[in-house]
KEFI-53721 format. One record per residue (C-alpha): residue number from 1; residue in three letters; x, y, z. Coordinates in steps of 0.001 Angstrom, whole numbers, plus 524288, in hexadecimal, padded with zeros to 5 digits. Layout:
residues N
ATOM    i   aa      x      y      z
ATOM  NUM  ALA      X      Y      Z
...
END
This chain:
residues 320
ATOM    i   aa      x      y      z
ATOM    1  UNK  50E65  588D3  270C2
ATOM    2  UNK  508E1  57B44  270D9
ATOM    3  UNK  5028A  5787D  2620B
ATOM    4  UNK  4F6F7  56FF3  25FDA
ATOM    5  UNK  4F957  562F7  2570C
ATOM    6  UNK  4EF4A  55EAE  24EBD
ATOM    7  UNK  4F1CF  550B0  24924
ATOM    8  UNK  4E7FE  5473D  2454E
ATOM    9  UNK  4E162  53E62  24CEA
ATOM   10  UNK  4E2F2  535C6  255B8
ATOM   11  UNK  4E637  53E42  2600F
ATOM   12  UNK  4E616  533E6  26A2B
ATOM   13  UNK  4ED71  5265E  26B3D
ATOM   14  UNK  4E775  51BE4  272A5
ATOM   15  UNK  4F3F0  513EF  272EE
ATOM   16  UNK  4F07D  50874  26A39
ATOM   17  UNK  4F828  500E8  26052
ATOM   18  UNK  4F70D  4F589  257F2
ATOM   19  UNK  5006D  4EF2C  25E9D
ATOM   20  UNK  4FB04  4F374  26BBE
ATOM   21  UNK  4EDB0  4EDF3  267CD
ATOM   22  UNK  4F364  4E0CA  26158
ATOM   23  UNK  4F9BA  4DE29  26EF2
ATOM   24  UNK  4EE7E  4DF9C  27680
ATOM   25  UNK  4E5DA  4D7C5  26E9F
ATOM   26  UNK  4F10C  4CB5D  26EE0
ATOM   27  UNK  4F0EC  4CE55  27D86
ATOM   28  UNK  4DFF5  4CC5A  27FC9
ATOM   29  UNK  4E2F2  4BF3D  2744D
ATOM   30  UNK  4EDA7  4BA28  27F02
ATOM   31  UNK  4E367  4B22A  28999
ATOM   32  UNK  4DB8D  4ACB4  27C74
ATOM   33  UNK  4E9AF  4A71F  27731
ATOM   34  UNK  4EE4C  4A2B7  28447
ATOM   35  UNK  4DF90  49BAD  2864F
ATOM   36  UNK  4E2C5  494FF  27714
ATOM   37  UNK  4F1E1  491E8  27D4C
ATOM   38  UNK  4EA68  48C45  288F8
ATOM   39  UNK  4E0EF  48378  28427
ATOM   40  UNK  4E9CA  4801D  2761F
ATOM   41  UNK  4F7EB  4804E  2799B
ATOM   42  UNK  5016E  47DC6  271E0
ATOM   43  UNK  4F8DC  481F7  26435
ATOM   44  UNK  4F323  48C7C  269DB
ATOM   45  UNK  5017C  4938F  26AEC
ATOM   46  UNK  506AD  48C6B  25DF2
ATOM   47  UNK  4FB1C  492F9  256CF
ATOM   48  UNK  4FB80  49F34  25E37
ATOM   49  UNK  50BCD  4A2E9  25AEF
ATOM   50  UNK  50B0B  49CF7  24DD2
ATOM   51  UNK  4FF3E  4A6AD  249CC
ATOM   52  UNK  505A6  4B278  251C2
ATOM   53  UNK  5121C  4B099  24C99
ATOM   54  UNK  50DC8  4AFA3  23CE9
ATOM   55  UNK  503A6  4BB0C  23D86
ATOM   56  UNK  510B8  4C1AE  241C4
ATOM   57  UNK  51A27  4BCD1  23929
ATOM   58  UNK  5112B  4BF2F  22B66
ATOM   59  UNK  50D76  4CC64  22E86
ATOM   60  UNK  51C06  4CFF4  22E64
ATOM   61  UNK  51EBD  4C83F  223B7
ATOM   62  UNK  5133D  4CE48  21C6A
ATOM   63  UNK  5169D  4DB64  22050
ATOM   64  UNK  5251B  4DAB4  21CFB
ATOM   65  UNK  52565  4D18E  20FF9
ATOM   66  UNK  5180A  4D5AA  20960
ATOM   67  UNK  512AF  4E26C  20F81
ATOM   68  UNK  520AE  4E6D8  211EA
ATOM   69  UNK  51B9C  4EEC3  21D1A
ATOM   70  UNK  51FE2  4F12E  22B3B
ATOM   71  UNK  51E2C  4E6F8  233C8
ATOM   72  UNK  5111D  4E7B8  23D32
ATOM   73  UNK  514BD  4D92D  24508
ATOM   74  UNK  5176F  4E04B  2521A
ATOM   75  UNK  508EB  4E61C  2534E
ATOM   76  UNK  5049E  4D9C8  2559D
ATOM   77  UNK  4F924  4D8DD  24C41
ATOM   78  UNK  4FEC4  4CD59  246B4
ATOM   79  UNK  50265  4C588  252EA
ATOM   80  UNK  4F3E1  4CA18  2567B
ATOM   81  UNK  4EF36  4C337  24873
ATOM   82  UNK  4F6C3  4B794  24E61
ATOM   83  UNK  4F2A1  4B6A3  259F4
ATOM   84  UNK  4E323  4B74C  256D8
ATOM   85  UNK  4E629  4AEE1  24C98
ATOM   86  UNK  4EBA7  4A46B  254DE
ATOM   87  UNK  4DF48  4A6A6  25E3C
ATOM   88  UNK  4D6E9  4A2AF  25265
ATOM   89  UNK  4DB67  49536  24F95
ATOM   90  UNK  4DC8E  486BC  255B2
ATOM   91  UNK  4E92E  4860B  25D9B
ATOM   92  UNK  4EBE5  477A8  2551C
ATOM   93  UNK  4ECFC  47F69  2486D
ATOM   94  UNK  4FA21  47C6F  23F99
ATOM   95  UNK  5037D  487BF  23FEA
ATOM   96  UNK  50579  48866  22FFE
ATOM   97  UNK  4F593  48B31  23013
ATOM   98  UNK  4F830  494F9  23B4F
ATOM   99  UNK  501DA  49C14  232EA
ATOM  100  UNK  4F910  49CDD  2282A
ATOM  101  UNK  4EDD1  4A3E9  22EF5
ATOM  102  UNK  4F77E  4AC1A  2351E
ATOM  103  UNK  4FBD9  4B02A  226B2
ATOM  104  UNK  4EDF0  4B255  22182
ATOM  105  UNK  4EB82  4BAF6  22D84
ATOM  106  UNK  4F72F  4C46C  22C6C
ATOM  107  UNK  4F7AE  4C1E8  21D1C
ATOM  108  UNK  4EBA3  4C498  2184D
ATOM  109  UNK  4E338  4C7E3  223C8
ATOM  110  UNK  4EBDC  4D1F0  22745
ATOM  111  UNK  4F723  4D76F  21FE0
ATOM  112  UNK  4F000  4D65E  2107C
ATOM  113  UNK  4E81E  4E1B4  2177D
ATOM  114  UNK  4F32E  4EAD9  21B4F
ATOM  115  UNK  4F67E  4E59D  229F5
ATOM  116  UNK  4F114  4E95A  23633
ATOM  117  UNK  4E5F2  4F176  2359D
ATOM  118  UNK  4E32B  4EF8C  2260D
ATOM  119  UNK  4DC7E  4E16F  2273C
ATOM  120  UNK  4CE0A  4DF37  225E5
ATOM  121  UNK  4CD0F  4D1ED  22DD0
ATOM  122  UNK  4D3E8  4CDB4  2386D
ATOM  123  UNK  4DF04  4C770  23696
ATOM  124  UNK  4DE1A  4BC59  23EFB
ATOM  125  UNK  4D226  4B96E  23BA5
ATOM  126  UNK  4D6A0  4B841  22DB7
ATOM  127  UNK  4E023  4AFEF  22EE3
ATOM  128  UNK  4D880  4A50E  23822
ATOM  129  UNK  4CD84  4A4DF  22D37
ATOM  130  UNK  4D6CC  4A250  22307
ATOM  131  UNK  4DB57  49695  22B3B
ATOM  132  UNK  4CC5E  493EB  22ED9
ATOM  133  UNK  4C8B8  4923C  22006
ATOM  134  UNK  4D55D  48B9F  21BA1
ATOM  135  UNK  4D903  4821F  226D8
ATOM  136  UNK  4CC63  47F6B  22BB2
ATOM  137  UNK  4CF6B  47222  232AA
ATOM  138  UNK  4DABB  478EB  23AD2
ATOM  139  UNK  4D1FE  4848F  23D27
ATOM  140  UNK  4C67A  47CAC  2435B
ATOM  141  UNK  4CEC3  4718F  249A0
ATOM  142  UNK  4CEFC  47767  2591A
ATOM  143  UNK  4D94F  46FF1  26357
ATOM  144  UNK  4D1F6  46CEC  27075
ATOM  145  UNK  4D674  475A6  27BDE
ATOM  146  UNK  4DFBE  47017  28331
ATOM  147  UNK  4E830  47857  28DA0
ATOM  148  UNK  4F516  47824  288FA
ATOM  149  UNK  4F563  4707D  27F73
ATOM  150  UNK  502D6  46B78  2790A
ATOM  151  UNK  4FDEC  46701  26BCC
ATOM  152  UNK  4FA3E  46F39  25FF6
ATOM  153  UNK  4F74F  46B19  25175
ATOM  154  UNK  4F039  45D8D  25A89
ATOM  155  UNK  4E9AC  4627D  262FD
ATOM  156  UNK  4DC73  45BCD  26755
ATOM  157  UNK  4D33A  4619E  25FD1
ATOM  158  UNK  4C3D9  4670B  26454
ATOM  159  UNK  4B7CE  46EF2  25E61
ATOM  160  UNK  4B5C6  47BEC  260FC
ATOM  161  UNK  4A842  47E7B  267B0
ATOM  162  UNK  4A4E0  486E6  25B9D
ATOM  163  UNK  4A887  47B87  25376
ATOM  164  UNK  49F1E  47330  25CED
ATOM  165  UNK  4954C  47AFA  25A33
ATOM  166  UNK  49545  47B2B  24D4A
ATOM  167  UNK  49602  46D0C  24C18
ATOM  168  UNK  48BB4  469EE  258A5
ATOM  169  UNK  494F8  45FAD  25D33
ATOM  170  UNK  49BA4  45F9F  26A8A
ATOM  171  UNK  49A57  465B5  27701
ATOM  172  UNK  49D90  4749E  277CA
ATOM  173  UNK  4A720  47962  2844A
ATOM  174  UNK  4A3D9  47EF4  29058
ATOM  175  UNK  4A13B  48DA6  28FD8
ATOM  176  UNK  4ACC2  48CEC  2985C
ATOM  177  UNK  4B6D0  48633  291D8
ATOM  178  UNK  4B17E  48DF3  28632
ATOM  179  UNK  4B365  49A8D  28CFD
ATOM  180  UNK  4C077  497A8  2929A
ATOM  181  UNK  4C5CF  49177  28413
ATOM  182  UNK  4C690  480AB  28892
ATOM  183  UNK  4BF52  47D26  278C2
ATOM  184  UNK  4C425  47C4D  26B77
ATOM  185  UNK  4C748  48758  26381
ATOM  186  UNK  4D244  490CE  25EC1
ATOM  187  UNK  4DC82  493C1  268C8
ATOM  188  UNK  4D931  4A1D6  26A28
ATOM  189  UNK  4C705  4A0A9  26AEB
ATOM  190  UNK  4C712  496A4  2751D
ATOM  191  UNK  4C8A2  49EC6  28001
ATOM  192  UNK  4BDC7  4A7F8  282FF
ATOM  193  UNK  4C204  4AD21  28F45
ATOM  194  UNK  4CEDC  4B09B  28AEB
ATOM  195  UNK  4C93B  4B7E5  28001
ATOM  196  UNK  4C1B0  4BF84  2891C
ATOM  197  UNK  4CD59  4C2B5  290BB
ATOM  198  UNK  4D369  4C793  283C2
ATOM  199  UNK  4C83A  4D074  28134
ATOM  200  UNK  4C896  4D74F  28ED3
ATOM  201  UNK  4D581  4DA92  28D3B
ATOM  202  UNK  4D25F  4E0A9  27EB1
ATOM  203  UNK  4C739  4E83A  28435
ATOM  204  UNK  4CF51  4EBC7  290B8
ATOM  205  UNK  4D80B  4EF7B  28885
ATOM  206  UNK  4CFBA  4F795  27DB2
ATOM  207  UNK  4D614  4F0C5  272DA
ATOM  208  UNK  4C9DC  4ECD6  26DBD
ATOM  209  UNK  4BBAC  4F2F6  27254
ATOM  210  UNK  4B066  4E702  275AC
ATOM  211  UNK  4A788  4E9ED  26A30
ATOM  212  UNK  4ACBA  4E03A  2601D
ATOM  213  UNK  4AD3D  4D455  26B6A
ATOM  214  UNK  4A10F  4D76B  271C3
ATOM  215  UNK  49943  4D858  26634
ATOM  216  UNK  49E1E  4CC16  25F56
ATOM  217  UNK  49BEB  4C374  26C2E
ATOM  218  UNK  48EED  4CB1D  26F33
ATOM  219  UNK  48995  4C883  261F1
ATOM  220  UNK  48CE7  4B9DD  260E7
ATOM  221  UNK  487EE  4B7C9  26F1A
ATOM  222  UNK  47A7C  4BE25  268F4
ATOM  223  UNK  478FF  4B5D8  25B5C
ATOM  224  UNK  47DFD  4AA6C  262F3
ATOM  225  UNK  47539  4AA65  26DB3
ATOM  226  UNK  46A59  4ADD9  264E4
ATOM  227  UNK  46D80  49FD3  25BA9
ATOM  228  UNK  46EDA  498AC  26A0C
ATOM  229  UNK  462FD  49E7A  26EF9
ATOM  230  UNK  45BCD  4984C  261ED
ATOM  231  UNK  462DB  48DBF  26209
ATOM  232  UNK  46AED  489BD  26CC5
ATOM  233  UNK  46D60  47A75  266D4
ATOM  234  UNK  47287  47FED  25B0C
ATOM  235  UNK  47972  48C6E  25E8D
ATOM  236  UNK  482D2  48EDC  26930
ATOM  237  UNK  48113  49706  27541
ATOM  238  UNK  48776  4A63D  27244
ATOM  239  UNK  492C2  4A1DF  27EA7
ATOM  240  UNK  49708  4965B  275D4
ATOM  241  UNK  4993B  49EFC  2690C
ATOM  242  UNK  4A070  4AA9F  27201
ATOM  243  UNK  4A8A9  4A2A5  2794A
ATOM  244  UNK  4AC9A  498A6  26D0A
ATOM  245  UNK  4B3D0  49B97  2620D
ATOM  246  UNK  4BAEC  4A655  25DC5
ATOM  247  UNK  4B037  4B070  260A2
ATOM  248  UNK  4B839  4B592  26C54
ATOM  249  UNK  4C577  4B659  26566
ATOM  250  UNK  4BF31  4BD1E  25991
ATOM  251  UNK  4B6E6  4C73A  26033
ATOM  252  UNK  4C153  4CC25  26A43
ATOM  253  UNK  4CD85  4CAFB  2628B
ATOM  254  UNK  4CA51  4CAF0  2536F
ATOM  255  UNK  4BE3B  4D030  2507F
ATOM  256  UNK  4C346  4DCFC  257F3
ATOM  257  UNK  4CF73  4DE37  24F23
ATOM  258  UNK  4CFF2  4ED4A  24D9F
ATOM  259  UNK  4D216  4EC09  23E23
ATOM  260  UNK  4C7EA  4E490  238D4
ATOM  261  UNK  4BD68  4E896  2438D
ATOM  262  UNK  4B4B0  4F59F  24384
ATOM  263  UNK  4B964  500EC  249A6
ATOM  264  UNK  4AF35  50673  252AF
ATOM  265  UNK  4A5D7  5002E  25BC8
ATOM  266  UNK  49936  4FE8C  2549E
ATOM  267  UNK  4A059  4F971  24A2B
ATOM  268  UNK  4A6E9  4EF4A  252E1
ATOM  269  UNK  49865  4EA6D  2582C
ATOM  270  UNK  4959F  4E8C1  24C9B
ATOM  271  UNK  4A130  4E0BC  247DB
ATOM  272  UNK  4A0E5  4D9F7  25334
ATOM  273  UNK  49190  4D4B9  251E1
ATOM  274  UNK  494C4  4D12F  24360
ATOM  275  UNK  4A07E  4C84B  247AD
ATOM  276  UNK  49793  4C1B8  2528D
ATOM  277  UNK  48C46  4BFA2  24A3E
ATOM  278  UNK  493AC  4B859  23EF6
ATOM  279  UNK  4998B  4B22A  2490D
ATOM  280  UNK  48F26  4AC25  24CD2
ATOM  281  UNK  4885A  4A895  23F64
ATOM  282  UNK  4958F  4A23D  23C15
ATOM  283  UNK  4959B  49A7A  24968
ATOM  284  UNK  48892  49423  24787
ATOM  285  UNK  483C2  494A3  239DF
ATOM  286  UNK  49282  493DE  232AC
ATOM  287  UNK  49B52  4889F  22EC8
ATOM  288  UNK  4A4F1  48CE9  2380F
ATOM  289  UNK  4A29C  48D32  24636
ATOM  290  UNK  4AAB7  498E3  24992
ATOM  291  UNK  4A993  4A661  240D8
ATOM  292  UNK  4AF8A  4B105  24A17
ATOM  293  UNK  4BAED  4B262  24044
ATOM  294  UNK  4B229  4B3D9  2351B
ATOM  295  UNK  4A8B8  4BB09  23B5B
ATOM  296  UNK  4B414  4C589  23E4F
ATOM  297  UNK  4BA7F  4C443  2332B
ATOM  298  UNK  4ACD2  4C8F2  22C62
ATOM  299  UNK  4AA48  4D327  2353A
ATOM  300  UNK  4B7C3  4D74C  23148
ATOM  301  UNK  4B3C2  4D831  22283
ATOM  302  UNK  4A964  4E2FB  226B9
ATOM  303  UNK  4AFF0  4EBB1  23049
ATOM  304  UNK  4B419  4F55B  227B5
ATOM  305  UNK  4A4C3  4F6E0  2240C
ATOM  306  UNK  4A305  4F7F3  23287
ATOM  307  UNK  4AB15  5017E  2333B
ATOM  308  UNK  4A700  50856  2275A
ATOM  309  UNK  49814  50778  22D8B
ATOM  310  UNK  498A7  50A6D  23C6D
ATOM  311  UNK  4A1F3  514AE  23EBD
ATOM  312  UNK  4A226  51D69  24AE4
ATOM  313  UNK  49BDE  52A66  24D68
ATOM  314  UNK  4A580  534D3  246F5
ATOM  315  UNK  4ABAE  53E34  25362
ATOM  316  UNK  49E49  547BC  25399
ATOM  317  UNK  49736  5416D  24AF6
ATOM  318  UNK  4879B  5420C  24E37
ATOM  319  UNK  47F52  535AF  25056
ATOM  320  UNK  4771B  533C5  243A7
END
């Protein structure tokens, strides 16, 4: 006779993996890095392998010298690290400084916590304010688009509209040439369209749900249109700040990391409005003229309170 099995939960697979996951994420980053290879050339891919490869190469070094663990390289969390990582700075960036933020990213960002699913912040993000705060120059010193270029560490260099802004000198781009990535700017932000690509395939997809996006660009559209709308000489229009900047990279493909954002949706909204609302107060009343990485990296810092504070309804659990 046939016997019933009880075992615990879950009963059901829905056919993820890490690995599964990691690949479709670097698939929805692949128009953004092909828009930086575009516009940036020959930095744009220098950056790009040197970060992929070292996120790569010190988590198995980590894992096998100091953690003496089994190695996790082929789930692709740390080419992912890489890769986003990459996105994040200037495509005229030395290498050495590269390799330096990649080690702060996996090193500390990452693997002092325990690895994959153990870190607080993302990793990425990390490892590009560690170069923010310690190479400074580098970090804010953006090559001017040109397709295909064949130079790196001299390229032509250009303000970023955000740094424009900031400064009230010079003539911001078209909303066009902003939208389709022709400014200043890390090799991986300029792009807005191709971001937008990549987060139609993630929501296709279900690899990530639109309440973390949606709620970051729908609350810095608000607070930015409400500073333009008291003061449109001194504040920008809400299209500038959503189509400059890293706001677009950060809200699709870091601020929706699975391990350092909430869990359920509520919490996500809520995430999601804190990132966009420092964002903004960093953008027009800080001394930097971008703070989507902080802003995350913050929000980071309290999702475990989030998640402490807006759980879901328990499985029959009554409405109080």
């Amino acid at each position: 006779m046939d016997k019933l099995i009880i075992s615990p939960a879950p009963h059901i697979h829905g056919g993820d993996s890490v690995s599964k996951n990691m690949t479709g994420v670097i698939i929805a980053l692949i128009p953004a890095l092909l828009a930086g290879l575009y516009f940036f050339g020959l930095g744009a891919l220098v950056v790009t392998v040197t970060a992929v490869l070292a996120c790569v190469l010190f988590e198995f070094l980590i894992q096998k010298y100091l953690l003496k663990s089994e190695s996790s390289i082929m789930d692709g969390s740390a080419a992912l690290t890489g890769l986003l990582l990459a996105l994040n700075l200037p495509s005229n960036i030395p290498v050495w400084m590269v390799i330096a933020g990649s080690l702060v990213a996996i090193g500390i960002g990452k693997m002092s916590f325990g690895g994959l699913g153990n870190n607080p912040f993302n990793p990425a993000l990390v490892g590009r304010v560690f170069m923010l705060i310690s190479f400074p120059v580098e970090m804010t010193t953006w090559p001017r688009p040109v397709p295909f270029a064949t130079t790196y560490l001299d390229a032509e260099t250009a303000a970023t509209p955000l740094a424009i802004l900031k400064s009230h000198s010079g003539e911001l781009p078209s909303t066009m040439d902003m939208f389709f990535g022709n400014m200043g700017g890390s090799l991986g932000e300029i792009s807005a369209v191709a971001i937008l690509i990549g987060l139609a395939y993630l929501l296709i997809r279900k690899i990530i749900t639109w309440h973390i996006p949606v709620s970051i660009l729908a609350t810095v559209f608000v607070f930015a249109g409400i500073l333009h709308l008291a003061n449109p000489e001194a504040y920008a229009s809400p299209v500038v700040h959503l189509f400059t900047g890293g706001l677009l990279l950060g809200a699709v493909f870091m601020a929706t990391d699975y391990v350092t954002s909430p869990m359920n949706p509520r919490g996500m909204l809520v995430y999601g409005v804190g990132i966009g609302l420092i964002t903004v107060i960093i953008r027009n009343f800080g001394a930097y003229p971008e703070g989507v990485s902080f802003a995350i990296l913050i929000m980071n810092g309290f999702t475990p309170l989030i998640n402490t504070y807006i759980k879901p309804r328990r499985f029959g659990e009554k409405a109080k």
